[in-house]
N, C-alpha and C positions, 0 to 999 in steps of 0.2 A: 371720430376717425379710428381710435383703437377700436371701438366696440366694432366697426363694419369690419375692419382687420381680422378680429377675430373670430366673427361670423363669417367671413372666406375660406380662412382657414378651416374652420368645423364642416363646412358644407365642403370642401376638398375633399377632407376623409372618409363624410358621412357619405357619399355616391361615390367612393371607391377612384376617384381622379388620380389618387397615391399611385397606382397603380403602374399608369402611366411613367412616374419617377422609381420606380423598382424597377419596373422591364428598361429604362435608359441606363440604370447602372448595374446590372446586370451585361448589356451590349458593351458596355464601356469594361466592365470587370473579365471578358469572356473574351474581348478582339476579333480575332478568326479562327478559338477554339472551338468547335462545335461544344453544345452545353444542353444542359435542362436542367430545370426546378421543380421541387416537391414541396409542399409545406406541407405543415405540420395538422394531424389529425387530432381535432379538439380534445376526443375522448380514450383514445389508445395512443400512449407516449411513444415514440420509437418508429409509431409507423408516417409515412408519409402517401399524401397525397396526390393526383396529377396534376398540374397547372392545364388548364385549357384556355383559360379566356385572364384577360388583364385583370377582371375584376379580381380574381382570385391570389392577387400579387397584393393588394389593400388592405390595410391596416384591420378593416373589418371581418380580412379571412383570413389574415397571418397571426395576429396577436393574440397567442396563447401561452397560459402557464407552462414552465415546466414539468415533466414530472419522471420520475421514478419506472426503469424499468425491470425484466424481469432477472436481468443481471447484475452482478452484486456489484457492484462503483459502479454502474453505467446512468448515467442520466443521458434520459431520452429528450427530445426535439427540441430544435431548435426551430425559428417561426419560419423559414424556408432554407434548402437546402439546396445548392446549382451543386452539378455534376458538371465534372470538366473532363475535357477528352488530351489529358497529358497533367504536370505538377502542376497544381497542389493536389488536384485533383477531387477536394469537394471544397467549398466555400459557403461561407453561413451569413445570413443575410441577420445584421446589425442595426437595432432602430438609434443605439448609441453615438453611430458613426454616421446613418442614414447610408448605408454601402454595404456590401459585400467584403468580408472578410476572411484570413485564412484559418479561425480560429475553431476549428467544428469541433466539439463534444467529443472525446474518446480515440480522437483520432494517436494517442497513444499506444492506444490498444488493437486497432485495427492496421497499423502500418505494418504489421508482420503477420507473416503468412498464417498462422496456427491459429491466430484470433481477425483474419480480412472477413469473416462474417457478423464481425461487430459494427463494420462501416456502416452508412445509412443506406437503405434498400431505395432507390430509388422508382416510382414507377414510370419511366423514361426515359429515351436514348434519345442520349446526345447528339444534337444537330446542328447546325449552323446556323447562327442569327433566330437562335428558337423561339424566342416572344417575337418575331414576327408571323410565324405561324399560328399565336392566339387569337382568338373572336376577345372581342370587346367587351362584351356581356353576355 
């Protein structure tokens, strides 16, 4: 019985189903702000990616080390990024909590005007209900 449990489990993540459970708390974290997601680029820290399809909400394309970037205290990415249209205004998506949280990286540095190009660049405007406009795969 555990064994087939967690053979469910492994086959959830490994075809990217997870997906599925990021885009609903994401809808649930977002209400009727318009929003968008970026995750994290495996090999360049800092930058992000565009969400297109669910799959790319999956443990399989989110889960990436941190790392270092070209600014001195900055650590880069976080495994995905929503863009919100009003406060808090970005939220960082949490495998700790399985949710979306207000804790984004730097955002000390970037809430005042001289350093708001520290924020995370997003490649995506925020929309309404935006993982319903993703393809599946």
């Amino acid at each position: 019985m555990l064994v087939g449990l967690i053979a469910a489990i492994l086959l959830f993540f490994l075809i990217g189903l997870d997906g599925f459970f990021v885009a609903a708390q994401a809808e649930a974290s977002a209400g009727d702000r318009p929003y968008c997601i970026g995750t994290a680029e495996p090999k360049n820290a800092g930058v992000y990616l565009p969400v297109t399809k669910i799959e790319d909400l999956s443990f399989r394309h989110m889960f990436n080390s941190r790392g270092l970037t070209e600014e001195p205290g900055h650590i880069g990415v976080h495994h995905a990024v929503m863009q919100l249209a009003g406060p808090p205004g970005f939220l960082n998506w949490s495998y700790r909590v399985f949710g979306f949280v207000p804790e984004v990286i730097n955002r000390e540095y970037f809430s005042h005007e001289e350093t708001k190009y520290l924020a995370p660049q997003l490649p995506c405007t925020p929309v309404k209900h935006f993982v319903k406009s993703l393809m599946l795969f």
